[in-house]
C-alpha positions in Angstrom: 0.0 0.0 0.0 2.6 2.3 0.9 4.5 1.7 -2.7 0.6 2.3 -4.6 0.5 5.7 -2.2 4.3 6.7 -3.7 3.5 5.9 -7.0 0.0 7.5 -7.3 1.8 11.1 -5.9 4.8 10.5 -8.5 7.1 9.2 -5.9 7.1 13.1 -4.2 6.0 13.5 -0.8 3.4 16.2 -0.4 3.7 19.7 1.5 1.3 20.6 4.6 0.1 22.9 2.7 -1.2 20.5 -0.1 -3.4 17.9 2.2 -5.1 21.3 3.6 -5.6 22.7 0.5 -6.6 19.4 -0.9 -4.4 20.0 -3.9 -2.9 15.7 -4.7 -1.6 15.4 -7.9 -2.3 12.1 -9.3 -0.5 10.1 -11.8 -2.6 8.5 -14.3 -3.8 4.8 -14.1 -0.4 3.2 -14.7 -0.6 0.7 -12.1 0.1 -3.1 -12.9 -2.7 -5.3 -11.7 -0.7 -7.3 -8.1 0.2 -10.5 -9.2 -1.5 -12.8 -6.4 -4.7 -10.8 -6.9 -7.9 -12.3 -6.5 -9.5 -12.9 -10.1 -13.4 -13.3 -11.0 -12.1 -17.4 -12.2 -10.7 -17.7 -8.5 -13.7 -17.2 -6.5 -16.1 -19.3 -9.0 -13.7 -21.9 -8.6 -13.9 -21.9 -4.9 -18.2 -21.7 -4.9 -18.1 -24.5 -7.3 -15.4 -26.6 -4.5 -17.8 -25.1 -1.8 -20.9 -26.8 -3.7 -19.0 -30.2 -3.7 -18.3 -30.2 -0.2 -21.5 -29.6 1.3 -22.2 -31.7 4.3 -26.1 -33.7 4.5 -26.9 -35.8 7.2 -29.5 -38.2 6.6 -32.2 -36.4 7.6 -31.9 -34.1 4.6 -30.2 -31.0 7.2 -27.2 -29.4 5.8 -24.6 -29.5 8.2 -22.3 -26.1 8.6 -19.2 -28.5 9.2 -17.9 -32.2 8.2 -19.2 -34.7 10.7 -15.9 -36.4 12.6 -17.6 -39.9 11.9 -17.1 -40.3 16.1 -20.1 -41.5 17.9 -20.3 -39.4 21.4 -21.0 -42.0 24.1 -21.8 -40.1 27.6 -21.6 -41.9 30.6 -24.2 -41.5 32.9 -23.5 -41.8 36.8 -26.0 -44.0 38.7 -27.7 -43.2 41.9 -25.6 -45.0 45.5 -27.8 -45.9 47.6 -25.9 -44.1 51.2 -27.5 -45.1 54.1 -26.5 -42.1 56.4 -28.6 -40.0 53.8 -31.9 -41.5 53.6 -34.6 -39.2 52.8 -35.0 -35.6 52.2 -35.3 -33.4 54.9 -38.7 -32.3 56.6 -40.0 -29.3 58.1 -39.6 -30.9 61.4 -35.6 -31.7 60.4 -35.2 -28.2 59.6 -36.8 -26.6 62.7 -34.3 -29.6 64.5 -31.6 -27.9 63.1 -32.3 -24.6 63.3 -32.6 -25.3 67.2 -28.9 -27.6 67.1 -27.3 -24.4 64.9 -29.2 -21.4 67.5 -27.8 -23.6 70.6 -24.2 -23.5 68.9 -24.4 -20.1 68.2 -26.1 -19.3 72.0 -22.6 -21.0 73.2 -20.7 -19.4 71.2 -21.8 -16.1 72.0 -21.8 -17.5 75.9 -18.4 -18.3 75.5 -17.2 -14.8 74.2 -18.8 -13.1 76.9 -16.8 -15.4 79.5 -13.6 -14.3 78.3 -14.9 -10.9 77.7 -15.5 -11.4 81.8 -12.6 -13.1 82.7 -10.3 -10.1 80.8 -12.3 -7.3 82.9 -11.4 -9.2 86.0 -8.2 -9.6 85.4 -8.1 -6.1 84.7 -9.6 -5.5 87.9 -7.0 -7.8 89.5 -4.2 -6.0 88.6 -5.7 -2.8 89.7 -6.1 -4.1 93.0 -2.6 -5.2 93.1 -1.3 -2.2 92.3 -3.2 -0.4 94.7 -2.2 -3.2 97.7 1.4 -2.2 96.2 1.0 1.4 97.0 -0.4 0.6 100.2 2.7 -0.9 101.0 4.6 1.4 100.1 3.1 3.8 102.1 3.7 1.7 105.3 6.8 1.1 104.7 7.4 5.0 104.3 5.4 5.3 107.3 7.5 2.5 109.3 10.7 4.2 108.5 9.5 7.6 109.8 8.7 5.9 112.9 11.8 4.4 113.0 13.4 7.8 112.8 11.2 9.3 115.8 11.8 6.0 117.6 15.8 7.2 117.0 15.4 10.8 118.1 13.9 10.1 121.0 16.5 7.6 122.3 19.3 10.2 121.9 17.1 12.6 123.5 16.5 10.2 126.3 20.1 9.6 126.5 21.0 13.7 126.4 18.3 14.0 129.2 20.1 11.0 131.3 23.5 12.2 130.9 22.6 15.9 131.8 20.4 14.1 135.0 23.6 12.3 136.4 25.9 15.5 135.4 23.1 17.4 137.7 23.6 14.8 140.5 27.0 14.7 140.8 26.9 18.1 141.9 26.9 17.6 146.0 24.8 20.6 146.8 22.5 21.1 143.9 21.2 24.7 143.3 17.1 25.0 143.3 17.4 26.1 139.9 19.6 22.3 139.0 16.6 21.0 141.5 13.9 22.0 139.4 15.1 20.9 136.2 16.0 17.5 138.2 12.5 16.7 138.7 11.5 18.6 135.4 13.8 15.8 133.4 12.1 12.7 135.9 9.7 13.6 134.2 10.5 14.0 130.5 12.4 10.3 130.7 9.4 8.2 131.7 7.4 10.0 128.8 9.9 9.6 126.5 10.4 6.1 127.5 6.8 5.5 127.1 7.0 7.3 123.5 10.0 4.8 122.3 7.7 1.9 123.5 
């Protein structure tokens, strides 16, 4: 096609300007006839081979293709009798199952909810341990400022007693040393009592 296109424009190839202005010069009809063309004793040759090979079968119908002279043979598949089958299902076998499946489903559903349970109280669990945890903690925080109290008022005990036999020592005590004598009898026992 491309050669018949050369040849018709005289082997020049046109400007833009000729395809808009529609101006193709054409070289008279000097083209040779292809030589594998189709001629008009080809195709009556091929109706008349058509004719010949036209496929009947023996009812009279024309066939659109040669029969392939095989004979299909289909196998058919024959009924089992399976005991665990036995006959279609009723209504009554339905609603039966319909109960079996709503009872599997109820236990299903039963059984999400426990774990759904059991994960809230183990949540709960842990919340409690961590607040017995903090409890602790405070009493141990507690214990130890005890224990420093408990340590404060020994070595106040102990300034009291030395300052006590410093005071008696003294062979003729002053009233002032008298009065802080008895003040400090009685500071020991209630500091004593506080260390208990």
């Amino acid at each position: 096609m491309s050669e018949m296109s050369n040849r018709s424009l005289n082997g020049t190839r046109p400007t833009r300007n000729s395809f808009i202005n529609n101006d193709l010069t054409e070289q008279p009809d000097t083209d040779k006839p292809a030589v594998g063309s189709l001629t008009s004793e080809m195709i009556a040759q091929y109706k008349r081979e058509e004719e010949q090979n036209k496929y009947v079968d023996p009812g009279g119908k024309e066939l659109r293709y040669a029969p392939t002279g095989m004979t299909p043979t289909l196998k058919t598949s024959t009924l089992k009798d399976v005991p665990s089958l036995g006959a279609p299902a009723t209504v009554v076998d339905i609603i039966k199952e319909k109960i079996n499946f709503d009872k599997i489903y109820q236990d299903i559903q039963d059984k999400k909810q426990e774990i759904k349970d059991k994960k809230l109280e183990g949540k709960e669990k842990e919340k409690e341990k961590a607040e017995k945890e903090a409890e602790v903690k405070d009493l141990k925080n507690q214990r130890s400022e005890i224990y420093k109290l408990q340590l404060a008022d020994e070595k106040q005990e102990k300034d009291t007693n030395t300052r006590l036999t410093t005071l008696k020592k003294f062979t003729k005590p002053k009233p002032k040393d008298l009065e802080e004598i008895t003040k400090l009898n009685v500071e020991i026992p209630e500091l004593q009592a506080r260390i208990a």
